[in-house]
C-alpha positions as CSV (number, residue, x, y, z in Angstrom):
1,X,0.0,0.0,0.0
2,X,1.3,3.4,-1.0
3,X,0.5,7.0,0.7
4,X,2.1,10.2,0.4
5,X,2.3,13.6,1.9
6,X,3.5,16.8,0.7
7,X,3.2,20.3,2.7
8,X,2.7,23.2,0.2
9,X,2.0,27.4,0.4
10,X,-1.2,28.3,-0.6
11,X,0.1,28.6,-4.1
12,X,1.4,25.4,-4.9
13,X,4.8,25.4,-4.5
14,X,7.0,23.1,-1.7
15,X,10.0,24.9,-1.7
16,X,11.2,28.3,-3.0
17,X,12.9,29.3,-6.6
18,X,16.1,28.3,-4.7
19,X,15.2,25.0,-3.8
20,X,14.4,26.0,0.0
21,X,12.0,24.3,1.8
22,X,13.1,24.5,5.4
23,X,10.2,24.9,6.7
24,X,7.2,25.6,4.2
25,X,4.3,24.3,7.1
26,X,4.6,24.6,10.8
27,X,6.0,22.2,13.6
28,X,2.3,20.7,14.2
29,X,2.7,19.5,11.0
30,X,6.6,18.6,11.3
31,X,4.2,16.1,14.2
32,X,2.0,14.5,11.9
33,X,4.9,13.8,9.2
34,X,6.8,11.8,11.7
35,X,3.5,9.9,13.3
36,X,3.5,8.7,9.2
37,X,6.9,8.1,9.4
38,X,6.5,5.6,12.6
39,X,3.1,4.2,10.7
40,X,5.1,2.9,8.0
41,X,7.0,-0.1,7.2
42,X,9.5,2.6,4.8
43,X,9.6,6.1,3.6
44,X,10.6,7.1,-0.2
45,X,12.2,9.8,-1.2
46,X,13.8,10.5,-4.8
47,X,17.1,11.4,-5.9
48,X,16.5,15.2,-5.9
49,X,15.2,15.4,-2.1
50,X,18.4,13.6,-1.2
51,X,20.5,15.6,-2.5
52,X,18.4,19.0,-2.0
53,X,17.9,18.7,1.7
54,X,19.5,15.7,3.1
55,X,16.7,14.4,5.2
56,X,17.1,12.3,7.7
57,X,13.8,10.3,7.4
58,X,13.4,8.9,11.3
59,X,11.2,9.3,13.7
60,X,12.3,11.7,16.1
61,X,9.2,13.9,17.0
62,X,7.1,11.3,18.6
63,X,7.2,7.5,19.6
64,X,7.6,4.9,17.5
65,X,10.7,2.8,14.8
66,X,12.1,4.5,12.7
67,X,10.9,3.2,9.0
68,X,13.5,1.2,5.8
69,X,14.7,4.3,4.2
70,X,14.1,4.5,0.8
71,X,16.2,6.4,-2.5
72,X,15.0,6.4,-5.8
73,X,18.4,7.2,-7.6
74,X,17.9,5.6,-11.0
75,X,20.7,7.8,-12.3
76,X,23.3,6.9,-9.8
77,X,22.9,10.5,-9.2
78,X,22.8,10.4,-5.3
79,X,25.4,8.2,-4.7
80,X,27.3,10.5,-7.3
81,X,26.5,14.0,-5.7
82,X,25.5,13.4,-1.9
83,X,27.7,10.5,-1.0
84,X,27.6,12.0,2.2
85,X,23.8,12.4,2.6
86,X,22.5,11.3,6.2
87,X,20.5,8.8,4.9
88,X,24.1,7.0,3.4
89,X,26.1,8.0,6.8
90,X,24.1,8.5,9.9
91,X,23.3,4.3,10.4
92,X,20.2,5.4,12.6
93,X,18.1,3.1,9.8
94,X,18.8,0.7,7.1
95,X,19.1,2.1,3.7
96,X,17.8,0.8,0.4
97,X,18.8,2.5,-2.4
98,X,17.4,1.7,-6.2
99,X,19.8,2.5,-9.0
100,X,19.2,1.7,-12.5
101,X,20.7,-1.5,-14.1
102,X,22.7,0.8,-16.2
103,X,23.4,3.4,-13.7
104,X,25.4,0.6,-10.9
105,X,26.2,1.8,-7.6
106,X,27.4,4.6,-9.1
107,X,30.2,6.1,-6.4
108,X,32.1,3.2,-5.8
109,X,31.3,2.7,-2.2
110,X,30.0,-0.3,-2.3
111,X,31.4,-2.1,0.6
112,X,31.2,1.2,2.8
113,X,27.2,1.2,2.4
114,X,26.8,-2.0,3.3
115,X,28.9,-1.5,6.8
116,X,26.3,1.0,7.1
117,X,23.8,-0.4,6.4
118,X,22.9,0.2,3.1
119,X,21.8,-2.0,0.2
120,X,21.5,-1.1,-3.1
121,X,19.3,-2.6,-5.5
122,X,19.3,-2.3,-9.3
123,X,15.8,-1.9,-11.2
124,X,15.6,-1.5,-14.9
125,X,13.9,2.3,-15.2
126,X,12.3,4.3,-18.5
127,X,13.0,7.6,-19.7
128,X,11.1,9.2,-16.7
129,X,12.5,6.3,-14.3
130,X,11.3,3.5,-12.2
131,X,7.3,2.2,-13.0
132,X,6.4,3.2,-9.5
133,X,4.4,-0.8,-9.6
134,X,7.6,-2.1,-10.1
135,X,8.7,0.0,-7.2
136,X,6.4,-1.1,-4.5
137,X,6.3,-4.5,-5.8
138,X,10.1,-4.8,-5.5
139,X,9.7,-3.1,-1.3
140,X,7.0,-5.6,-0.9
141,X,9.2,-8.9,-1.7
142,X,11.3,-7.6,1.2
143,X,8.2,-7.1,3.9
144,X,7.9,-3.2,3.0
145,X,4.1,-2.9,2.4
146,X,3.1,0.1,3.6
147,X,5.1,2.7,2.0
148,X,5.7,6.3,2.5
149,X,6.3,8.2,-0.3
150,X,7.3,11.6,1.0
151,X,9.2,13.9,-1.4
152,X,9.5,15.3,-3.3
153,X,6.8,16.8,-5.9
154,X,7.9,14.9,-8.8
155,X,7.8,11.6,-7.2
156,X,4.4,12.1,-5.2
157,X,3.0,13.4,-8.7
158,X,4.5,10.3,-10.4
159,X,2.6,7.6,-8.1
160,X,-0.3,9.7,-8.1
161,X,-0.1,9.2,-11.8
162,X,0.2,5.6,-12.1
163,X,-2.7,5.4,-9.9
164,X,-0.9,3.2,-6.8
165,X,-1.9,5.6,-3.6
166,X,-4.3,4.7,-1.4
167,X,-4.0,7.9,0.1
168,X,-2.6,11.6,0.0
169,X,-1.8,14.0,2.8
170,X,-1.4,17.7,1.8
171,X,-1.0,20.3,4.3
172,X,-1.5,23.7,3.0
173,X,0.7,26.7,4.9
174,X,-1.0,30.6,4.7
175,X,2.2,31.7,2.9
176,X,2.9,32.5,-0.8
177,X,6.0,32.1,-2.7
178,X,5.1,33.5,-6.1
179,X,6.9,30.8,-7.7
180,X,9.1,27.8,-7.0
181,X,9.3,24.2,-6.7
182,X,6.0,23.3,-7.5
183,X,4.1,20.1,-5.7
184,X,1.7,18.0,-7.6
185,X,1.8,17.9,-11.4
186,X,0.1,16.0,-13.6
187,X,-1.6,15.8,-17.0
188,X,-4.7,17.6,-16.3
189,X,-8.4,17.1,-17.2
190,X,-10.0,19.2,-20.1
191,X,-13.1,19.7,-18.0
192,X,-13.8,19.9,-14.2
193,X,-16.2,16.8,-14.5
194,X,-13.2,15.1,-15.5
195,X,-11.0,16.0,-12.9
196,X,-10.4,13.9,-9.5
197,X,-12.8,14.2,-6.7
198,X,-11.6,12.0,-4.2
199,X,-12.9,12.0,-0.7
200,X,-12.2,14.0,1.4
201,X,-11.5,15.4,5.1
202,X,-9.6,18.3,6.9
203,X,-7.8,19.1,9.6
204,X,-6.2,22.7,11.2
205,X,-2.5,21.9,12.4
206,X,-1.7,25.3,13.9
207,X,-2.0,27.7,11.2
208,X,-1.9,25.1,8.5
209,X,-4.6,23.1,6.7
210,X,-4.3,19.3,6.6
211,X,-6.2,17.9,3.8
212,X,-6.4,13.9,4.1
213,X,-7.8,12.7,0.2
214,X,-9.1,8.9,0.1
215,X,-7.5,8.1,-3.3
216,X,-9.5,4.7,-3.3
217,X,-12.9,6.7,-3.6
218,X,-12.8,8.8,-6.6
219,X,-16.2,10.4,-7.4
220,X,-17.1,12.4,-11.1
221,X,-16.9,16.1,-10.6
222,X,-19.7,18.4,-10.0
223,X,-22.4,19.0,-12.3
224,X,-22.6,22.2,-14.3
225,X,-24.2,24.8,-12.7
């Protein structure tokens, strides 16, 4: 099973023209991310967010394990740029990283990541990566079932897409950036009536707006007025 979470300004974007995100939403919903965290058997992130912000992906802010971190590197381009990256060095959770068949390990530290922890896996991948089935099917021959795919926008957008989330958390902050790095993107509909209507509930976290969307339920838009 596959959920995600992104936290966004009222505009749309998760982080700023510079790639700064620290922090778009408020510590309430800092909360909630890490309750996911510690609700989930691992947490995805792509390439990108590991080399933009270096996240540590544990729990920290409540109780609970800390989940299987997960990279989506298909490029080798993590291992390349952020061989350093927490989620390679710190050992406070195991590692998986995915490369692409072609791609290999990529920075030559193989046997380093393994004393820490990490494995790397290679998946064949497309022109815009890794089939995000293949993805979760490859987790869930290793007991990962319920995955948390947390960042960043592209990678959200791209399991949105291929229609494999049960779920979507997106917290919306009373800030505006203008423009930036946006969140969700996808092909869009031509009409409203075509567009997703999931259900839907919502939450105030502080001065942020949770909005949980059941992606198992979608419902036809509304009619014309």
């Amino acid at each position: 099973m596959g959920f995600a979470q992104l936290g966004q300004s009222i505009d749309g974007f998760i982080a700023t023209r510079t790639g700064h995100s620290n922090y778009v939403t408020g510590e309430e919903d800092r909360l909630h991310l890490h309750r996911l965290r510690a609700l989930s058997d691992a947490v995805l992130v792509g390439a990108g967010t590991t080399v933009a912000d270096d996240p540590q992906l544990t729990v920290r802010a409540c109780a609970g394990a800390s989940p299987v971190r997960v990279v989506l590197d298909p490029s080798g381009r993590a291992g390349r740029d952020r061989p350093d990256a927490k989620v390679f060095t710190d050992g406070r959770a195991r590692t998986l990283r995915l490369v692409g068949q072609d791609a290999g390990a990529g920075d030559g530290a193989a046997g380093r990541a393994r004393d820490r922890g990490e494995e790397t896996v290679e998946l064949p991948r497309g022109d815009a990566g890794f089939e995000p089935r293949l993805i979760l099917e490859t987790l869930a021959r290793r007991g990962l079932r319920r995955i948390l795919v947390e960042g960043g926008g592209a990678t959200v957008s791209g399991f949105l897409r291929a229609e494999v989330l049960h779920r979507l958390y997106v917290t919306v902050a009373p800030v505006l950036l203008g423009d930036g790095v946006p969140g969700l993107r996808f092909p869009g509909p031509v009409r409203m009536g075509e567009a997703l209507w999931p259900r839907a509930r919502s939450f105030r976290l502080g001065t942020d707006m949770l909005f949980e969307l059941d992606l198992r339920h979608l419902a036809s838009g509304p009619a014309p007025a």
